[in-house]
C-alpha positions as CSV (number, residue, x, y, z in Angstrom):
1,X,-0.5,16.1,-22.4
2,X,-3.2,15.3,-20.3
3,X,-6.3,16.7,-17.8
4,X,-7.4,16.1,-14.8
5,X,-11.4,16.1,-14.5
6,X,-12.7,16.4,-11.3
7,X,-14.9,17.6,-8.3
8,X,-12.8,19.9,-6.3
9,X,-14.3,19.1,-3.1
10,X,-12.9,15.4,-3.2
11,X,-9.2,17.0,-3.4
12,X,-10.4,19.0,-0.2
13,X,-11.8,15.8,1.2
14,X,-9.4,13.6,0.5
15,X,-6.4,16.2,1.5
16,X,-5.0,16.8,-1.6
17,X,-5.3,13.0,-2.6
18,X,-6.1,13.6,-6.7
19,X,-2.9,16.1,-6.6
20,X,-0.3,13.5,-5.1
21,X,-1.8,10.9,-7.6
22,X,-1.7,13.6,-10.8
23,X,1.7,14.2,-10.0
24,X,2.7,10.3,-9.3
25,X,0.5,9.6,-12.7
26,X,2.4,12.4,-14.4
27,X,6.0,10.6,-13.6
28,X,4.8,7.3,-14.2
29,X,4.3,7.9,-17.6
30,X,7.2,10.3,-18.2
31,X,9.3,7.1,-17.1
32,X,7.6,5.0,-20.0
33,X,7.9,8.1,-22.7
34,X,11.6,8.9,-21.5
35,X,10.3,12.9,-22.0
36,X,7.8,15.4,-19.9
37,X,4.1,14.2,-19.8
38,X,2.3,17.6,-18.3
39,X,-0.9,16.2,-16.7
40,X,-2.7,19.8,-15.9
41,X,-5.6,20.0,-12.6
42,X,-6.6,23.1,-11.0
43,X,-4.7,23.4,-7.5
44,X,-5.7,27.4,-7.1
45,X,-9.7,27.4,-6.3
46,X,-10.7,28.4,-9.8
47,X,-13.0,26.9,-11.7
48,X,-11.1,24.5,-13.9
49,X,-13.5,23.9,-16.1
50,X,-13.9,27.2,-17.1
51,X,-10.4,27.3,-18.2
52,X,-10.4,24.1,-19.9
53,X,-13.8,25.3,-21.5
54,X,-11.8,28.3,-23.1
55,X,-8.9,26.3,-23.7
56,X,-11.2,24.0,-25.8
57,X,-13.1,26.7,-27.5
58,X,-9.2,28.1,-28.8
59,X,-8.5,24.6,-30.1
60,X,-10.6,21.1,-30.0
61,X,-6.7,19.7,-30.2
62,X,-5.4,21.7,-27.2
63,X,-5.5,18.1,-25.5
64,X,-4.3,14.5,-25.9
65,X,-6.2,12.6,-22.8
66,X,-9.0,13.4,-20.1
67,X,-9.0,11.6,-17.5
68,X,-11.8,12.0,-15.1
69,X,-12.0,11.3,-12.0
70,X,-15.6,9.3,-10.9
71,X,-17.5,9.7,-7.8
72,X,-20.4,10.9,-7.2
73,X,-19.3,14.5,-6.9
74,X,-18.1,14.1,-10.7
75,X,-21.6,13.7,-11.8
76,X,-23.1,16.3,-9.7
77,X,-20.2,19.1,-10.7
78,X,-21.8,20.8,-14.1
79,X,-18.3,21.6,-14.7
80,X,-17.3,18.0,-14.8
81,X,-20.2,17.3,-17.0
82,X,-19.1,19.7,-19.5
83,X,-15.3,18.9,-19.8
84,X,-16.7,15.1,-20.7
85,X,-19.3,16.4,-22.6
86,X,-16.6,19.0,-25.0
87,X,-14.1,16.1,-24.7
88,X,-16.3,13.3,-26.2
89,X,-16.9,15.7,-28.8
90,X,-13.4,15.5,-29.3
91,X,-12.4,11.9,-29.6
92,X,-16.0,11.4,-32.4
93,X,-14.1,13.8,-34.4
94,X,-10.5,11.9,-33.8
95,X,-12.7,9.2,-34.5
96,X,-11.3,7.9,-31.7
97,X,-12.6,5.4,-28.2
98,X,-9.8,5.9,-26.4
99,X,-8.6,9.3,-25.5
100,X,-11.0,9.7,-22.0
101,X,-9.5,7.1,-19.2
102,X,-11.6,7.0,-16.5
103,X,-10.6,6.5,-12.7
104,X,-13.1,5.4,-10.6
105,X,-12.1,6.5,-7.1
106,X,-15.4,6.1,-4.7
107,X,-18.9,4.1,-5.3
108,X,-21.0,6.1,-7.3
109,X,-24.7,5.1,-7.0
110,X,-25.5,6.8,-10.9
111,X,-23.4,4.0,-12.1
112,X,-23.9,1.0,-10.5
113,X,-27.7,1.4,-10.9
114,X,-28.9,0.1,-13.6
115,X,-32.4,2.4,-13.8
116,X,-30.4,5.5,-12.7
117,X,-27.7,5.0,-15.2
118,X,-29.8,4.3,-18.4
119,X,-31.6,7.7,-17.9
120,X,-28.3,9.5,-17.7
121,X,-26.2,9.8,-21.3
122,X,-23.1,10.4,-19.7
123,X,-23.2,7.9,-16.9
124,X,-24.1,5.2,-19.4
125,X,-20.6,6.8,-21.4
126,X,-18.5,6.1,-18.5
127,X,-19.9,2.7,-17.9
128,X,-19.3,1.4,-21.2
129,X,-15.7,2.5,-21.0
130,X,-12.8,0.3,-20.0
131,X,-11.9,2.5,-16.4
132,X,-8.6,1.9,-13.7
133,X,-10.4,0.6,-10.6
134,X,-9.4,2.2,-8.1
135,X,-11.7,1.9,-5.0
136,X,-9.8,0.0,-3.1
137,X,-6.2,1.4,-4.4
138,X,-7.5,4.7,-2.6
139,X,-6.8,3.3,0.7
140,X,-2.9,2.1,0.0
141,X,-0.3,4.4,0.1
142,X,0.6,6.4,-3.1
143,X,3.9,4.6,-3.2
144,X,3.4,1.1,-2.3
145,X,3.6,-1.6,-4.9
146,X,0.5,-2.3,-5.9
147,X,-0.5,1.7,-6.4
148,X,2.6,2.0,-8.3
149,X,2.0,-1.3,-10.5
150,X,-1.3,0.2,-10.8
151,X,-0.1,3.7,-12.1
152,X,2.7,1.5,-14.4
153,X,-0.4,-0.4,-16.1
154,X,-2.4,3.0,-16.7
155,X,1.0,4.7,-18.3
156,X,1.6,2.0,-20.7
157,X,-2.4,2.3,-21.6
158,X,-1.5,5.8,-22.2
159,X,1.8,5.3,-24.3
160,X,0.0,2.7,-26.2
161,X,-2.8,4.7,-27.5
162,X,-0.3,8.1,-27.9
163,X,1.6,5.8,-30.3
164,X,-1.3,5.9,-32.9
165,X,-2.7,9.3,-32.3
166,X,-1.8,11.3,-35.5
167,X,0.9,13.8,-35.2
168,X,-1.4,16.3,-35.9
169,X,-3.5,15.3,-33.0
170,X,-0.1,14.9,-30.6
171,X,2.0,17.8,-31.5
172,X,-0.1,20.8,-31.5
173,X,1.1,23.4,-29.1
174,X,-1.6,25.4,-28.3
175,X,-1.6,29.2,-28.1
176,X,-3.2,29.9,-25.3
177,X,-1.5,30.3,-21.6
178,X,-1.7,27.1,-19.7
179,X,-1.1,26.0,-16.5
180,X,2.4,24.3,-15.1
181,X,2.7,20.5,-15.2
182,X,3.4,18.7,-12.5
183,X,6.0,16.3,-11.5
184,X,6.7,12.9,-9.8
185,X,9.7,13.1,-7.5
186,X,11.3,11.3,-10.6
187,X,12.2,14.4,-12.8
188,X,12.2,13.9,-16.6
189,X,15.7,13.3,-18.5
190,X,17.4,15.8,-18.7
191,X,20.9,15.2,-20.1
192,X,19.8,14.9,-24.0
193,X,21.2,16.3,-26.7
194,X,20.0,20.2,-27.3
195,X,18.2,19.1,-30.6
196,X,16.1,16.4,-28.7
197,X,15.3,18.8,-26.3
198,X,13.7,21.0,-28.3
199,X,11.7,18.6,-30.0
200,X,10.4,17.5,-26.2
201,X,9.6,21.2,-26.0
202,X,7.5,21.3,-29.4
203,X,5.6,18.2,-27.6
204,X,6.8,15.7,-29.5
205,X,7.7,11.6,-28.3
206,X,11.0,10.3,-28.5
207,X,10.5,6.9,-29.5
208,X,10.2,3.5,-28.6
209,X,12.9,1.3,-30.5
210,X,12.4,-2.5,-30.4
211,X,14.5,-5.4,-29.7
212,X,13.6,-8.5,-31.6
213,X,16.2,-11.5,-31.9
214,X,14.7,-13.0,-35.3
215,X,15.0,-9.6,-36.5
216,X,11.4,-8.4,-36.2
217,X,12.4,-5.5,-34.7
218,X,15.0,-2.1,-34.9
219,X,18.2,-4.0,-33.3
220,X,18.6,-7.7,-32.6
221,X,20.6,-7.2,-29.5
222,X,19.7,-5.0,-26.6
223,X,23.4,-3.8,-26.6
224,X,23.2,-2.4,-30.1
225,X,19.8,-0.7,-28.9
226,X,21.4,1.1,-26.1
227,X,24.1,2.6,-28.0
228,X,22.1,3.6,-31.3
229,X,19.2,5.3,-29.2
230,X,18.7,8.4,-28.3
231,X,19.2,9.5,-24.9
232,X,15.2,9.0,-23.1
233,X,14.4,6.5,-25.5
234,X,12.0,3.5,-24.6
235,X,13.7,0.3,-25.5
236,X,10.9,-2.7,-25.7
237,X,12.5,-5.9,-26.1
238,X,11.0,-9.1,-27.4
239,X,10.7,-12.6,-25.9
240,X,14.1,-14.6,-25.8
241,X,17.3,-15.5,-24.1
242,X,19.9,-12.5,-25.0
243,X,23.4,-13.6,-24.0
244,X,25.0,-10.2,-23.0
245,X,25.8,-7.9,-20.9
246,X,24.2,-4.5,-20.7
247,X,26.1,-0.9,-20.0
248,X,23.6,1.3,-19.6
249,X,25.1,4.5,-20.2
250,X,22.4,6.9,-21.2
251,X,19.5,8.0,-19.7
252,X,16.4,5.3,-21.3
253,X,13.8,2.5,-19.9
254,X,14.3,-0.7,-20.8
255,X,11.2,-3.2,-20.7
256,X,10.6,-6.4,-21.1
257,X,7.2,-7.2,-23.3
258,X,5.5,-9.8,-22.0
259,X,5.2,-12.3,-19.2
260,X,8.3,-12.5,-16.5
261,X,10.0,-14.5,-18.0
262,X,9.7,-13.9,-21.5
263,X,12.8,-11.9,-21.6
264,X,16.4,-12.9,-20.4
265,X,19.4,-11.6,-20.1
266,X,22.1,-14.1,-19.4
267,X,25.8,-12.4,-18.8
268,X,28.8,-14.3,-18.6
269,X,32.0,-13.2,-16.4
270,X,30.2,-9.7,-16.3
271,X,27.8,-7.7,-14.6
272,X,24.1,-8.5,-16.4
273,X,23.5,-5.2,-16.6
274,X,26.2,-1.9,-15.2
275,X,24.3,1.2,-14.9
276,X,26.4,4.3,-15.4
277,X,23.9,7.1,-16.6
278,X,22.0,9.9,-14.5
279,X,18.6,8.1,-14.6
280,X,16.8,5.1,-16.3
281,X,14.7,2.6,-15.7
282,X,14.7,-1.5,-16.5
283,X,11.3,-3.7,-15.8
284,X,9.7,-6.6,-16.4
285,X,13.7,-8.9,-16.7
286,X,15.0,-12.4,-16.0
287,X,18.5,-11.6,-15.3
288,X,21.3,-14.2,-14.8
289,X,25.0,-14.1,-14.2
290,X,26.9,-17.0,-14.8
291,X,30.3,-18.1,-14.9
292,X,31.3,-16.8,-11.4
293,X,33.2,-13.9,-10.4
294,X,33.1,-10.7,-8.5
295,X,30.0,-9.6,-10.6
296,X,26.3,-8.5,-10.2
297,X,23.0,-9.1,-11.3
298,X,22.8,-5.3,-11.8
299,X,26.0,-2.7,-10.6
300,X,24.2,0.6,-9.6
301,X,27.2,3.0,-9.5
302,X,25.8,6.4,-10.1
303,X,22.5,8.2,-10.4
304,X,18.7,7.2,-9.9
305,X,17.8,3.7,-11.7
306,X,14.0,2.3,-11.2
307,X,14.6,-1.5,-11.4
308,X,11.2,-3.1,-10.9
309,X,9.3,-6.8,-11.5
310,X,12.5,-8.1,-12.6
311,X,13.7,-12.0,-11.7
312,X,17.4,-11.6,-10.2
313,X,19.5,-14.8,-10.0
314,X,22.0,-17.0,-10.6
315,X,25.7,-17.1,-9.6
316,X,26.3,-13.5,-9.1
317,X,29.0,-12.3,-6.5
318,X,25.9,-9.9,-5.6
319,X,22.3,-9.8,-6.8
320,X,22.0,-5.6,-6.8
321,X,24.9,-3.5,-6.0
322,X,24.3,0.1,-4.9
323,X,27.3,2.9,-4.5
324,X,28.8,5.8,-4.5
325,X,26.3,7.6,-3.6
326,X,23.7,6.3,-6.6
327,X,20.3,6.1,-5.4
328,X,18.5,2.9,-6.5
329,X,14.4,2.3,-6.5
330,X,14.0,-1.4,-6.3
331,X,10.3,-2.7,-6.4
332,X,8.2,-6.0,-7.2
333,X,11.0,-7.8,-7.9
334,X,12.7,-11.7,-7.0
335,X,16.1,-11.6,-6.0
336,X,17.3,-15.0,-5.2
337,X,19.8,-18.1,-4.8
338,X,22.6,-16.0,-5.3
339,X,26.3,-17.0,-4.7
340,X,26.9,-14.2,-2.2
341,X,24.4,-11.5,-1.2
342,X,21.0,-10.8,-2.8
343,X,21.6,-6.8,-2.3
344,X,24.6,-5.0,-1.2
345,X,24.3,-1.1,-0.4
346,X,27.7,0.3,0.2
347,X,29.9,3.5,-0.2
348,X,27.2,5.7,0.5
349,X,24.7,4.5,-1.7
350,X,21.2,4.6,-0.8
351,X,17.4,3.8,-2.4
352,X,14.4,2.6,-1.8
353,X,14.0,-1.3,-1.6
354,X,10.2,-1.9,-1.2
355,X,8.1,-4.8,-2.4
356,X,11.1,-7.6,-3.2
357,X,11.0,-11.2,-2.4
358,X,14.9,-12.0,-1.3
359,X,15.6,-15.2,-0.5
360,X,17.6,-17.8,-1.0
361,X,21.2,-16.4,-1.3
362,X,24.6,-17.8,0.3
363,X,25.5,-14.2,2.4
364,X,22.9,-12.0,3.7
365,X,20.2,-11.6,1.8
366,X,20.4,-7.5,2.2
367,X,23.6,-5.8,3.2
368,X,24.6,-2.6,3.8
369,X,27.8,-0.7,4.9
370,X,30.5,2.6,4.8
371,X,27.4,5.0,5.2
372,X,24.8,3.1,2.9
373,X,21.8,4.1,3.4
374,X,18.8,2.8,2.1
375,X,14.8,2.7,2.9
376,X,14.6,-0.8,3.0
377,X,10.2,-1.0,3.1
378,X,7.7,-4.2,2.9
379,X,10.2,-7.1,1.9
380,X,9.9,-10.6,2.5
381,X,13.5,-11.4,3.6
382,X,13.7,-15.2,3.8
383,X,15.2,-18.7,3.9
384,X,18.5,-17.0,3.3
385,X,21.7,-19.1,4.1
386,X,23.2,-16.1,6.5
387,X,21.5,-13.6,7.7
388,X,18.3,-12.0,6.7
389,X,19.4,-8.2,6.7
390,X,23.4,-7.7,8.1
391,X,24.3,-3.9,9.0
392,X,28.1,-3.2,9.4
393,X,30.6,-0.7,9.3
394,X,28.7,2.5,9.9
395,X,26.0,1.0,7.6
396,X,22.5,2.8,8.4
397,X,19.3,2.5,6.7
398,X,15.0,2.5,8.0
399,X,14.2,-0.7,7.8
400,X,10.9,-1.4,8.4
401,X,7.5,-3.1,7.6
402,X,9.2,-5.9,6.3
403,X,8.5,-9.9,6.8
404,X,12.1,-11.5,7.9
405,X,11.9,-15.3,7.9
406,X,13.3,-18.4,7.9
407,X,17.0,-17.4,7.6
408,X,20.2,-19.2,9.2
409,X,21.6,-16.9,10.9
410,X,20.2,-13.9,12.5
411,X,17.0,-12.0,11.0
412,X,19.0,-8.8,11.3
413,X,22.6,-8.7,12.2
414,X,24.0,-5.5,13.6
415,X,27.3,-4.6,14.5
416,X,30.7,-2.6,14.0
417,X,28.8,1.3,14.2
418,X,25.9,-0.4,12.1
419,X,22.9,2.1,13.6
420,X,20.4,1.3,11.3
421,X,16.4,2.1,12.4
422,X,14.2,-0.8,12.7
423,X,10.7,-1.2,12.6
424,X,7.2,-2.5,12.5
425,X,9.1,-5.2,11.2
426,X,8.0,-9.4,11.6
427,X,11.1,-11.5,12.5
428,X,10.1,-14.9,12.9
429,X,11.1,-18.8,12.9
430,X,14.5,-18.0,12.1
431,X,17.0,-20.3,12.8
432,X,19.5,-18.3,15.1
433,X,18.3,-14.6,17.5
434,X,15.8,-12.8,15.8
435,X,18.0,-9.0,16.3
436,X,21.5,-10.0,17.1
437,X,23.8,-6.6,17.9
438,X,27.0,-6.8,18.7
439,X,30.6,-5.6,18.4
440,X,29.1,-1.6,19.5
441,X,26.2,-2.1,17.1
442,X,23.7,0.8,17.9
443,X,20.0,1.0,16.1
444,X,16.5,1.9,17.6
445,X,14.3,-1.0,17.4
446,X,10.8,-0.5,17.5
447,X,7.5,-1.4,17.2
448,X,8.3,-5.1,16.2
449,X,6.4,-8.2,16.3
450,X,9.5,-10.4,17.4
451,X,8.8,-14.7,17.8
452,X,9.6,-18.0,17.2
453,X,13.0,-18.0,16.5
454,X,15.8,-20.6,17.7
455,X,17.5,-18.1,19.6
456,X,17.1,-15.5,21.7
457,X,14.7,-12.7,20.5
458,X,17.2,-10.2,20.7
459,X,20.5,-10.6,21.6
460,X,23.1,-7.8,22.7
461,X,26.8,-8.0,23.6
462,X,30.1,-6.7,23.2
463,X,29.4,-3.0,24.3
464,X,26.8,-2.4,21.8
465,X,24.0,0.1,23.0
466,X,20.5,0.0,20.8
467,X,17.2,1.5,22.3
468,X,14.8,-1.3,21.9
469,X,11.4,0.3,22.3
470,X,7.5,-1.3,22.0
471,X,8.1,-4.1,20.7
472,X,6.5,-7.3,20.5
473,X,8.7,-10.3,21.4
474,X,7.3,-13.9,22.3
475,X,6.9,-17.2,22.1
476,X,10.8,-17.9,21.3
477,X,12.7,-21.2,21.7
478,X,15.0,-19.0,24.2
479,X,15.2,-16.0,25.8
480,X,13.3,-13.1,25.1
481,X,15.9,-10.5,25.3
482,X,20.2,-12.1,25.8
483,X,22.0,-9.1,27.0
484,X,25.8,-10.1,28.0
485,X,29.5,-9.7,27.4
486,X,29.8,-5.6,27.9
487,X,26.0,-5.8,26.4
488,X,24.0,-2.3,27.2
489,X,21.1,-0.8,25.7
490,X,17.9,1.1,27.0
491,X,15.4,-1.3,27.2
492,X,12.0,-0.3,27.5
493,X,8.0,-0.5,27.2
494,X,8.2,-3.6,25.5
495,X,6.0,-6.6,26.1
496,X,7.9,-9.7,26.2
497,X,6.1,-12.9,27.1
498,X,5.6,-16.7,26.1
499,X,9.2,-17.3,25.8
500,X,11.0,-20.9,26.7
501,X,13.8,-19.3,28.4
502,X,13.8,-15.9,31.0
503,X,12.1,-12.7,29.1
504,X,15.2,-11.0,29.9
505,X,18.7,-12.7,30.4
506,X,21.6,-10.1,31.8
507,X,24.9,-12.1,31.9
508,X,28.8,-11.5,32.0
509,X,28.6,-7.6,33.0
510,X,25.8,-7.0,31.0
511,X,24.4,-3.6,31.7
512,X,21.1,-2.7,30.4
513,X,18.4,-0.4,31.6
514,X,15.3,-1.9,31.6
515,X,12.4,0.2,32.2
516,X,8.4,0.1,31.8
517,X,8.7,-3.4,30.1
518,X,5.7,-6.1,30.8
519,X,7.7,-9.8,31.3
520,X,4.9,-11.8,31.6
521,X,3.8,-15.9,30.9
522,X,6.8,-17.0,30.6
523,X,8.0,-20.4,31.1
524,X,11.1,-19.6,33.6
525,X,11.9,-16.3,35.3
526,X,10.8,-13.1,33.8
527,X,14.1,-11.3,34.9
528,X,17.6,-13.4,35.4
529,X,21.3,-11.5,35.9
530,X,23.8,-14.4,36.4
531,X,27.9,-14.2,36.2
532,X,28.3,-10.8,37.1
533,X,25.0,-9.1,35.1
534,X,24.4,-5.4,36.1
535,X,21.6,-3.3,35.1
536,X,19.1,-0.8,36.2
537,X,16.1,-2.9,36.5
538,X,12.8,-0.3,37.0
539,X,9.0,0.6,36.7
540,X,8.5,-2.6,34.8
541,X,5.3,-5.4,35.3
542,X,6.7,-8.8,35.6
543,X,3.8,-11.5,35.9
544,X,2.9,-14.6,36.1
545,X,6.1,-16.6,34.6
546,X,6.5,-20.1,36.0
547,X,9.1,-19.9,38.1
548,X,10.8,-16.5,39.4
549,X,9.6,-12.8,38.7
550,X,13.7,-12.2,39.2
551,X,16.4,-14.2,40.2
552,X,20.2,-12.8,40.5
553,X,23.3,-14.9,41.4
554,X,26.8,-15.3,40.7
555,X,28.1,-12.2,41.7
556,X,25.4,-9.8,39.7
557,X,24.7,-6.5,40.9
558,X,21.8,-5.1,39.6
559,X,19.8,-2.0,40.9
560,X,16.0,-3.5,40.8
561,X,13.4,-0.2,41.5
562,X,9.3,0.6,41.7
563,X,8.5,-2.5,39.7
564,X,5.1,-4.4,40.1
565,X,6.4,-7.9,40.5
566,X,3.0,-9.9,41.1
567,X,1.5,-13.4,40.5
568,X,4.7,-15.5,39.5
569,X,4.7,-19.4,40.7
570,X,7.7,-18.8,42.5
571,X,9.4,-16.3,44.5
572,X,9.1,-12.5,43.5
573,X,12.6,-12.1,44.0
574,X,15.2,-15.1,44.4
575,X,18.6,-13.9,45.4
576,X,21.1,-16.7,45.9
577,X,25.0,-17.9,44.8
578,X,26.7,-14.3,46.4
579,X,24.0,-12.4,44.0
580,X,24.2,-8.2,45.0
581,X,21.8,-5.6,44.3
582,X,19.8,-2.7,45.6
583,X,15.9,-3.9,45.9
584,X,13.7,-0.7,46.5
585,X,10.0,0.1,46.4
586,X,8.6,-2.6,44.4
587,X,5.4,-4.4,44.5
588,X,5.9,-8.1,45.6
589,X,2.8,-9.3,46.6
590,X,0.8,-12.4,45.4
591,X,3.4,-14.7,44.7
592,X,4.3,-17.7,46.5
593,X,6.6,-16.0,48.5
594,X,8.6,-12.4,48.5
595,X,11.9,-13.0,48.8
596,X,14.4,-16.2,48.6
597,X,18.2,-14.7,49.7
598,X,20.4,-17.1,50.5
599,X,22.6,-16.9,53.6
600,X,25.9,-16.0,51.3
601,X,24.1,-13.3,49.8
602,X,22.0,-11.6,52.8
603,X,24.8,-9.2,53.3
604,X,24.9,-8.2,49.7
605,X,21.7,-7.2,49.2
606,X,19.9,-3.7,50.1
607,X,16.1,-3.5,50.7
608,X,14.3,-1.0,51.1
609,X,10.7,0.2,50.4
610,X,9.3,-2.9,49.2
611,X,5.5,-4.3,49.6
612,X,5.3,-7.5,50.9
């Protein structure tokens, strides 16, 4: 077990910043041990170090680690100053370096001067220790990839010096009341046998059994490992090529030692690894499927498997499978030039996919369908042969903050009840639309930086209805936004400019609203509803685009209301070819000219209200 040293008025400052990174700290490491790792702070407004000072006084071995946190509140808190002070005390009696592991959160002036620090004993400790930087960490989200590669680094520090701290040191349960540990949203194992159990309860480690092909090790093939260890078990397996595949069907954490790369597992006509238990985790793998055949790179069937920094390739059916209803963490690692799709969520699995590089694969590089839903988070999805990310079938899933790229088809494909919610996502330079929904795809897509891609923006058809909101979407080889073919959607308060074709193109009883959109700089007309478009056109600014601010012909019938249409090179509004609609109280000034209506459409069109 650990403490947590520190000044309580950074946990009030930071709101409550040291007890989301205790807790994330505290699950970190209970991944790596495979048992509980109680990491014990003060969350109550009593003086922790008062209780740590008794707990210390009862027994100098009531502790394995301290790890304090440094600013320059640490130094001016006598409390703080104490528990270092009893704990170095501590570790010279261990005779020991290694048991106080400093973070150091905010720029502390005693330490990084040189006069200052030299006439302070304790500063001058802290500075000759190896510490986790993590200035700059402070700012990134707890969960992003590099806080969490950070926390993986300090766990294995942690697991690595526990391993050769004297039982005597480890084990001892002290007497005294303590407080509750706290917990990562990943809860310890809990399916081991009752005997195990109660050893995790005495405080002792379940161990770490090691994989070594020339024999240097416990097992010489991974698969022997799994099935001789006990359930939470840390499996650490030497360099090599290990031609097998894996069934993980007990709760453990497989890691690669290491380099990426170092470590392969090469399955033939089988899934490189099938995970079946309630809970695991696998890092730090090359994994290859060869030989063809409906398999995966890794088959998540059931319960909550961390699969992070691993290399994911090779002729799999599917890179990652997720289903019935297993819940997947996927993080940091390269899934790539598969034979179908990179990751396929399905049968109402779900996860979190943050931090991958997918690209690469013959299908879509991320799929999801029949009520998957995953978080799909800061991916770059790219140079895929299909689509980037394809959601079908009732598939949902956030997908967002993500860099889409490159791919052959669409960045995302939606259709068939896909609904997914899309944003702050970059979709660029891809070969086909940037969004493409259709066959009733829904989805709310917002917030998106949306340009250079071959084809339209976004494109909607075939009576699907998304809300595309605040997005970004510019400088594309077509269109802006393609709705057509029974298209709808609500349309609104995007800003949609620089594009080759219109910023909006309503065809073939297309029915959108559009409403408090800027269409501006574009190089034909902002707004143009052709073949029979429809759409309630309103409240929108549509400027300077070089030809028309909104042109309607062939039979289209749009309602065009209160927008501010100002500044184009051509007309404001250019009705022509039997084009319909009702034009009311909009701003139509400073263009070239006002109006164009062609004689076979002057009976078609109602105006009223406008400025002139």
């Amino acid at each position: 077990m650990a403490f947590i040293s520190y000044a309580h008025i950074d946990d009030k400052l930071t709101r409550r910043y040291l007890t989301e990174f205790c807790e994330c700290l505290s699950g970190e490491v209970c991944l790596h041990l495979g048992e509980e790792f109680p990491i014990f702070m003060d969350r109550k407004d009593i003086k922790w170090g008062d209780s740590w000072k008794k707990k210390i006084e009862d027994s100098i071995d009531g502790t394995t680690f301290l790890i304090p946190i440094i600013t320059p509140g640490f130094f001016k808190s006598q409390y703080c100053r104490d528990e270092l002070t009893r704990f170095l005390e501590r570790e010279s009696e261990l005779k020991r370096d290694d048991l106080i592991l400093p973070i150091y959160l905010i720029d502390t002036p005693l330490l990084d001067d040189e006069i200052r620090r030299n006439l302070d004993e304790l500063a001058r400790t802290i500075a000759s220790r190896q510490y986790a930087d993590w200035r700059g960490l402070r700012f990134e989200n707890l969960d992003s990839g590099a806080v969490r590669r950070a926390l993986s680094e300090l766990a294995a520090h942690i697991c690595n010096a526990m391993d050769s701290i004297p039982p005597s040191s480890k084990d001892y349960e002290p007497k005294v009341e303590t407080p509750a540990p706290v917990y990562h949203e990943t809860r310890p194992y809990t399916d081991a046998s009752e005997k195990e159990s109660e050893r995790r309860k005495q405080g002792s480690k379940m161990p770490t059994v090691v994989v070594d092909q020339r024999d240097r090790g416990d097992f010489t093939t991974i698969s022997q490992a799994i099935k001789e260890a006990d359930p939470g078990s840390r499996i650490l397996v030497h360099s090599g090529v290990y031609d097998e595949g894996l069934i993980l069907d007990k709760p453990l954490v497989i890691v690669g030692d290491g380099n990426l790369g170092d470590v392969t597992v090469r399955a033939e006509g089988k899934d490189a690894i099938s995970f079946k238990a309630a809970s695991g985790r696998v890092s730090n793998l090359v994994l290859q499927q060869t030989g063809g055949g409906e398999f995966s790179g890794v088959d998540i069937g059931q319960g909550v498997l961390e699969l992070e920094g691993c290399d994911i390739s090779g002729s799999f059916h599917v890179g990652v499978a997720i289903h019935g209803k297993a819940f997947a963490k996927l993080r940091g690692n390269k899934i790539h030039d598969g034979k179908a799709s990179g990751i396929y969520v399905y049968e109402n699995g779900q996860g979190l996919i943050e931090d991958n590089d997918i690209s690469g694969n013959a299908l879509a590089n991320i799929a999801i369908m029949e009520a998957g839903n995953p978080i799909v988070r800061r991916n770059k999805i790219h140079d895929g042969k299909a689509s980037g990310i394809y959601v079908y079938e009732n598939g949902q899933g956030i997908i967002e903050e993500n860099d889409i790229s490159g791919n052959a088809f669409s960045g995302i494909d939606i259709n068939k009840a896909g609904n997914p919610t899309v944003r702050r996502n970059k979709i660029h330079d891809g070969k086909s639309a940037g969004i493409n929904v259709y066959e009733n795809g829904q989805g709310l897509i917002e917030e998106n930086d949306i340009f250079g891609n071959a084809f339209s923006g976004i494109e909607i058809k075939e009576a699907s209805n998304p809300t595309v909101r605040r997005n970004k979407i510019h400088d594309g080889k077509a269109s802006g936004i393609y709705v057509y073919e029974n298209g709808q959607g609500l349309i609104e308060e995007n800003d949609i400019f620089g594009n080759a074709f219109s910023g909006i193109d309503i065809s073939k009883a297309g029915n959108p609203t559009v409403r408090r959109n800027k269409i501006h700089d574009g190089k034909s007309a902002g707004i143009n509803v052709y073949e029979n478009g429809q759409g309630l056109i309103e409240d929108n600014d549509i400027f300077v685009n070089a030809l028309t601010g909104i042109e309607i012909r062939e039979a289209s019938n749009p309602t065009v209301r209160g927008n501010r249409i100002n500044k184009n090179v051509y007309k404001a509004v250019y009705v022509h070819d039997k084009g319909a609609g009702i034009i009311e109280d909009n701003d139509l000034r400073d263009n070239k000219d006002a109006w164009y209506i062609s004689d076979d459409s002057k009976d078609l069109v109602k105006r009223s209200g406008n400025q002139e």
